[in-house]
MDTraj code that builds the backbone (N, CA, C; nanometers):
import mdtraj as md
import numpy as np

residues = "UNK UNK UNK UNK UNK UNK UNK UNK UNK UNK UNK UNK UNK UNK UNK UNK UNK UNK UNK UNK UNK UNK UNK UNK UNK UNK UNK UNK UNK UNK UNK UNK UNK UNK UNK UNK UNK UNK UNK UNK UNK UNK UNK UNK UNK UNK UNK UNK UNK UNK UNK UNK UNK UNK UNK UNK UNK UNK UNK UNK UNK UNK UNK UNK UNK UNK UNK UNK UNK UNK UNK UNK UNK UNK UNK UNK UNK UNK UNK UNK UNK UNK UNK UNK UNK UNK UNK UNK UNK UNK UNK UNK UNK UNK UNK UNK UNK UNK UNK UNK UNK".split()
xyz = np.array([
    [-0.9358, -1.3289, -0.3240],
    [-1.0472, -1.2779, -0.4009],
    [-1.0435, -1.1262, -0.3951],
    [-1.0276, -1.0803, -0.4825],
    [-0.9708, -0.9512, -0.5324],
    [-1.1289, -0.8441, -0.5459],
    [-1.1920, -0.9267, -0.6235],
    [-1.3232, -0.8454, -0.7163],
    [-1.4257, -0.7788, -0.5835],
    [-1.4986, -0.6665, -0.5851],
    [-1.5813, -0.6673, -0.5040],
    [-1.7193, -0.6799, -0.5412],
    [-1.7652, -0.7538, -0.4545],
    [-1.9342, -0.7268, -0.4810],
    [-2.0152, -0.6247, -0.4361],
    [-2.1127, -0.6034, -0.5715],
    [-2.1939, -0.4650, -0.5449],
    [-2.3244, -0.5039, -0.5490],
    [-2.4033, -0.4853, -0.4264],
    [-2.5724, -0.5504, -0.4570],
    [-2.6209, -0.5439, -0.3346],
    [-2.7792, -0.5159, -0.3239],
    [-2.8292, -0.5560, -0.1813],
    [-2.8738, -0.6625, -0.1193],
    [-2.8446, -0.6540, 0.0156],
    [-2.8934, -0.7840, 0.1158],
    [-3.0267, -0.7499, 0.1523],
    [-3.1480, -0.8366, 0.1125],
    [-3.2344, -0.7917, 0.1784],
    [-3.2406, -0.9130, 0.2562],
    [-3.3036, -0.9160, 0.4248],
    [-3.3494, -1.0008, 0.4792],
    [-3.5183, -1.0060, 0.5671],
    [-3.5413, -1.1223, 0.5348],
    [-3.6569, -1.1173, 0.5769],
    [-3.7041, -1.2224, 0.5887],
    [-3.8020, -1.2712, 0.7317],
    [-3.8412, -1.3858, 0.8305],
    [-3.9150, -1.4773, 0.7407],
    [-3.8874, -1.5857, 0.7909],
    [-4.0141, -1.7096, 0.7157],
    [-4.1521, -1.6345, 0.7419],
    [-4.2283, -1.6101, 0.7702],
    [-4.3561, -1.5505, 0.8127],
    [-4.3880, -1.4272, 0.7406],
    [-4.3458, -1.4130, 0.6208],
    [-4.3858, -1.3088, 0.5261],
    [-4.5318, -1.3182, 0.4658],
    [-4.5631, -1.2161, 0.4183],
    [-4.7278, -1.2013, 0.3883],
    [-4.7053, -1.3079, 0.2269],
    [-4.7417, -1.4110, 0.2383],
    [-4.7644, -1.4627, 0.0789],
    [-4.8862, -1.4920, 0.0374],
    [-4.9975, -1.4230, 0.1015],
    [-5.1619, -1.4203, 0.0568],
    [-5.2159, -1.3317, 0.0907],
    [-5.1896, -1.2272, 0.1534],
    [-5.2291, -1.0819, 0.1132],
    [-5.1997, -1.0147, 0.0103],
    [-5.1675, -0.8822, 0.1202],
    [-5.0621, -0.7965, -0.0269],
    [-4.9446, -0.7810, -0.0531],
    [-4.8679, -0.8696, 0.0406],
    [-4.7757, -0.9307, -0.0109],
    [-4.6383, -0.7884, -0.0354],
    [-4.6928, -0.7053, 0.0405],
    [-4.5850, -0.5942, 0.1021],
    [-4.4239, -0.5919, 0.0879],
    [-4.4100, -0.7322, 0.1620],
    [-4.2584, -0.7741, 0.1603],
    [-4.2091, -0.8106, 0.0333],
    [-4.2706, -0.9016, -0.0461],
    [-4.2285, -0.9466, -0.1348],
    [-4.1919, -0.8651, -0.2475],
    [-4.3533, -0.7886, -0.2539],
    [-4.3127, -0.6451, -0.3815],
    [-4.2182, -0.5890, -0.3067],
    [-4.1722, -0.5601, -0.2187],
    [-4.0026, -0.4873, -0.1706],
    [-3.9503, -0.5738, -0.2192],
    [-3.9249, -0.6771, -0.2182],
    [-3.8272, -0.7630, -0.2598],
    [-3.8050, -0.7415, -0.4389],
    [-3.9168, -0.7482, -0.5043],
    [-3.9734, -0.7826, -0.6207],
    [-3.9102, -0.5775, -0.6829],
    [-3.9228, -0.4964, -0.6375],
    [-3.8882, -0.3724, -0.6343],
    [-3.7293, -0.3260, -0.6842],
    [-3.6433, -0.4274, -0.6356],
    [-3.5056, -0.4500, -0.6728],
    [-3.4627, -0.4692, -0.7897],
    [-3.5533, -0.5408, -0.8371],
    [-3.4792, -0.5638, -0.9613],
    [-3.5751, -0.5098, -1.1062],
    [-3.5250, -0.5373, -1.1439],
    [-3.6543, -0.5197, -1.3254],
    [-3.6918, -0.6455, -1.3580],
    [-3.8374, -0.6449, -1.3426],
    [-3.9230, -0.7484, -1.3504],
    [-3.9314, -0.8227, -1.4451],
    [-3.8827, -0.7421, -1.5829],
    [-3.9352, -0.7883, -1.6971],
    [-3.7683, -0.8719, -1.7140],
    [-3.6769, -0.8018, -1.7089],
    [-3.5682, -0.8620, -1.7529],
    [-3.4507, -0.9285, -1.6492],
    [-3.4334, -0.9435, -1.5542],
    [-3.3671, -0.9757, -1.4458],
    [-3.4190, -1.1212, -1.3793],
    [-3.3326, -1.1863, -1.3308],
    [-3.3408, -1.3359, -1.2930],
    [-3.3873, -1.3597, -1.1550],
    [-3.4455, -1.4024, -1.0789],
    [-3.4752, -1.4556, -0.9759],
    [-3.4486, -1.6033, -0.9783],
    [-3.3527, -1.6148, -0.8883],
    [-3.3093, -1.7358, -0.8418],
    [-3.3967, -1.7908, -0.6857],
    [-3.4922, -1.8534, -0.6705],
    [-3.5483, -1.9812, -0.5441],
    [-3.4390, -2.0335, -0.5249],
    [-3.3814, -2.0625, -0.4061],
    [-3.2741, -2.1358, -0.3449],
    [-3.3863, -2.2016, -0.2046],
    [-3.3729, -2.3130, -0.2937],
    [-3.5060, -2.3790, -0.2100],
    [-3.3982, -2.4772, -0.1232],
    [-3.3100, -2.4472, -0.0816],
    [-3.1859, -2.5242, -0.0149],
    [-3.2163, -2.5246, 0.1756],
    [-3.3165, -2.4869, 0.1792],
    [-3.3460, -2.4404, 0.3767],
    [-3.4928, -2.5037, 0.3616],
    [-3.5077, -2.5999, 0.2996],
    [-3.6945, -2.6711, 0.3293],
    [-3.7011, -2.8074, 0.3470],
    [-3.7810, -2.8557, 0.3926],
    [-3.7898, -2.9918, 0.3444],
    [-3.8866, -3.0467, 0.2691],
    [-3.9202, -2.9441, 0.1891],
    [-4.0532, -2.9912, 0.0393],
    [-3.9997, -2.8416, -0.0172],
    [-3.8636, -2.9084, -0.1238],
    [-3.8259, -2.7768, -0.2308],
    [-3.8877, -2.7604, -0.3243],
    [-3.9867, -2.8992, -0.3864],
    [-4.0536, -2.9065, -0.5145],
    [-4.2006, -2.7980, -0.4719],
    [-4.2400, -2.8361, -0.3613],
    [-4.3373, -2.7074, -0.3129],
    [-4.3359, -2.6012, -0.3115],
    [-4.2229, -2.5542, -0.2499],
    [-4.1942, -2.4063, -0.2042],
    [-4.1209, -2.3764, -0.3481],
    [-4.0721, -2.3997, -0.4802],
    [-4.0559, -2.3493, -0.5767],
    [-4.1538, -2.3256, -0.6804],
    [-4.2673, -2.4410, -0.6567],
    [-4.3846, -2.4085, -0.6856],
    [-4.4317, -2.2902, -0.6369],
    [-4.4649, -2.2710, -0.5218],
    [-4.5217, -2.1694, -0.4846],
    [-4.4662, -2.0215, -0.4877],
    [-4.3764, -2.0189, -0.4658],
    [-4.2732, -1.9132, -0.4836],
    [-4.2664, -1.8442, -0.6423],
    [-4.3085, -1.9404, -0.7202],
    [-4.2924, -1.9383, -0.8463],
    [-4.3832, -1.8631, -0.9114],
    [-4.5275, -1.9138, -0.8374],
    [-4.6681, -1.8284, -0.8671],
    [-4.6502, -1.7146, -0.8129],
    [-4.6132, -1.6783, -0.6501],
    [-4.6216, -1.5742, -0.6178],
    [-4.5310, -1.4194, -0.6764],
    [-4.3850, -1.5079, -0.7184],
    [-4.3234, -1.3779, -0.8247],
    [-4.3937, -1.3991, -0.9502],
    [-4.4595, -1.4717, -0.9791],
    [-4.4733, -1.4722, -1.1089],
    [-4.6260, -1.3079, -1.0778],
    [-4.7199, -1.3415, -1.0015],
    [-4.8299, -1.2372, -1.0051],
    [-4.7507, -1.1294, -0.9747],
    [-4.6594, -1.1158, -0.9293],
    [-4.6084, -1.0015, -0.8804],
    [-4.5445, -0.9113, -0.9774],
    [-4.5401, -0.9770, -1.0980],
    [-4.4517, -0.9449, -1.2684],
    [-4.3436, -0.9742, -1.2561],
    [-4.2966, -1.0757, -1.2019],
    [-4.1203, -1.1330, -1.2468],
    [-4.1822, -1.2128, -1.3324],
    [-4.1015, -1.2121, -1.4730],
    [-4.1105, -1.2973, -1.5676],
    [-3.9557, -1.4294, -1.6002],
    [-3.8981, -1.3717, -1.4923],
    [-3.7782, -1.4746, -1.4824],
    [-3.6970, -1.5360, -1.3867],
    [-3.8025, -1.6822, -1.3690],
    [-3.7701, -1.7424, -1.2433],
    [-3.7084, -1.8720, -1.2739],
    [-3.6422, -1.9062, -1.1689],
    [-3.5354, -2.0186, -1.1762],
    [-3.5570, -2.1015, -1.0332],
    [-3.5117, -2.2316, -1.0246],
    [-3.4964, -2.2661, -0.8794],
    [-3.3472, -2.3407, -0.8698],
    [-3.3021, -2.3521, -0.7446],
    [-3.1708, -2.3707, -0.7023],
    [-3.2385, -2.4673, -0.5617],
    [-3.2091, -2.6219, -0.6399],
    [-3.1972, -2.7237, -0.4984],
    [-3.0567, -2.7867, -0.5152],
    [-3.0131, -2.7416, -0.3855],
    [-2.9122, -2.8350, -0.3538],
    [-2.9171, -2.9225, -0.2449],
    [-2.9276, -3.0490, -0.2613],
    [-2.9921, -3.1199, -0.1603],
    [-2.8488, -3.1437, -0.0711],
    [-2.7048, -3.1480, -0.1108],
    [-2.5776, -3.2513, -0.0775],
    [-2.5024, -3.1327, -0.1188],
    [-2.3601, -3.0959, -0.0419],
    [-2.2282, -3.0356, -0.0418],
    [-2.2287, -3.0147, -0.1882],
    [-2.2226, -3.1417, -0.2483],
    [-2.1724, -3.1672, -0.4019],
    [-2.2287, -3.1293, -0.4741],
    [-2.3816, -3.0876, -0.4710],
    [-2.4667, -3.0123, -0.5834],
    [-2.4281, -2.8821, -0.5553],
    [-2.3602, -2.8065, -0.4970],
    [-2.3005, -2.6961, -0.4750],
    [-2.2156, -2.6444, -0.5678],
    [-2.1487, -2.7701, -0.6374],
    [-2.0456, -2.7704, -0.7102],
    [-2.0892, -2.7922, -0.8606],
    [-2.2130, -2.8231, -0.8754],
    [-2.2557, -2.8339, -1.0283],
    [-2.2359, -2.7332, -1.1193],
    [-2.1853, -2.7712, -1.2153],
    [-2.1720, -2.6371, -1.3058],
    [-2.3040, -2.5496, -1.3212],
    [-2.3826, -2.6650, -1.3735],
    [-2.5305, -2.5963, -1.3719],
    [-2.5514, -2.5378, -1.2762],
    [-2.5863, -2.5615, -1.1829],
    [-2.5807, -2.4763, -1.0290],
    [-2.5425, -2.3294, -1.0213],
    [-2.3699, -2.3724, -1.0594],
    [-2.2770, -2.2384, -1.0128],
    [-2.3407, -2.1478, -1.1680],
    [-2.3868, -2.1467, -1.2787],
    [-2.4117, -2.0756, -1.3977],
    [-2.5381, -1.9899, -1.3254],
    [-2.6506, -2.1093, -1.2584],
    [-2.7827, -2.0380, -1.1836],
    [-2.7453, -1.9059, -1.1210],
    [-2.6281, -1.9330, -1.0308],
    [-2.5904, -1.8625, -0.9341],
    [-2.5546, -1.7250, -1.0031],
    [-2.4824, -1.7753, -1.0880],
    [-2.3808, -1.6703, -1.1454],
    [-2.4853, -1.5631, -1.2116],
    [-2.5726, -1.6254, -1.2951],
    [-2.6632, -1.5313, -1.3838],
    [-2.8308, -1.4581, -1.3148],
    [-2.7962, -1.4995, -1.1656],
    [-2.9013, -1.4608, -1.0902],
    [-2.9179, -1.3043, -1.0631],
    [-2.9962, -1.2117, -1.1021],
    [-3.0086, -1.0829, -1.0548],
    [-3.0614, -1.0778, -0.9446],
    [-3.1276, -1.1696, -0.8843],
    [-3.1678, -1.1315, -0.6851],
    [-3.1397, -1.3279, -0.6647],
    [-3.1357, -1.3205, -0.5472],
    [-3.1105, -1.5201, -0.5095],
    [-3.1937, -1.4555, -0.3926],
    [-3.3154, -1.5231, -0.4326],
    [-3.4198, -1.5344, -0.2654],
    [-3.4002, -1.7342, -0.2069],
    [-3.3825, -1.6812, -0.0966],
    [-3.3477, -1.8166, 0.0198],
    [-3.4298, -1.8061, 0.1208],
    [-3.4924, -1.9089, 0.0894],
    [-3.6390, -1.8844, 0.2238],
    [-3.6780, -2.0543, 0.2666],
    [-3.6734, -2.0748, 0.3786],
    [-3.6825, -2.1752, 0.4769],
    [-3.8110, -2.2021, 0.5006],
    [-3.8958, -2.2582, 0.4439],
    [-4.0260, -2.3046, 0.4925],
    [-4.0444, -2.4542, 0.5146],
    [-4.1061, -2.5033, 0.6620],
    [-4.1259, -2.6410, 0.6914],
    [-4.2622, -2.7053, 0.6742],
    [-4.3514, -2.6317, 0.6024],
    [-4.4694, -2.6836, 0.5332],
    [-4.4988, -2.6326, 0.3952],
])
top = md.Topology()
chain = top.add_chain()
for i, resn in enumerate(residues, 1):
    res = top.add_residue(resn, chain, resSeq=i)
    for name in ("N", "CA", "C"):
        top.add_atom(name, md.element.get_by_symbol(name[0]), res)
traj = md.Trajectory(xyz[None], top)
């Protein structure tokens, strides 16, 4: 693999503010252009993805991302979905966040 990648890592703990003001997230949300850029949920670290993409969904959405997506891969093999790998591919930030409620 020849190509290099150019982009930032942000990281940050399950225990982020998601009912305040939400500090972390607008950093997060800060990266990209709200209006036109993709946010990919990689709801792949939960065990209720239909939740946490829900929710995740509202919270960029107040925040002004107008373009959200989710990414469950439950099995190795959904890894490999085309659909999947296109998500991946056309994602301007991929947030991955692990929540167990």
């Amino acid at each position: 693999m020849s190509e290099k990648i150019k982009g930032d890592l942000i990281i940050i703990g399950g225990a982020e503010d998601k009912e305040g003001d939400k500090e972390i997230l607008k950093k997060v949300c800060s990266s990209i252009n709200k209006e036109e850029d993709n946010i990919l949920i990689a709801t792949i670290a939960t065990e209720y993805p239909k939740e946490a993409l829900e929710k995740y969904t509202r919270i960029f959405n107040k925040l002004g991302v107008n373009k959200i997506k989710g990414l469950n891969i439950k099995e190795r093999a959904d890894s490999l979905n085309k659909e999947n790998i296109k998500l991946v591919e056309e994602a301007s930030l991929i947030f991955l966040q692990e929540e167990t409620n």
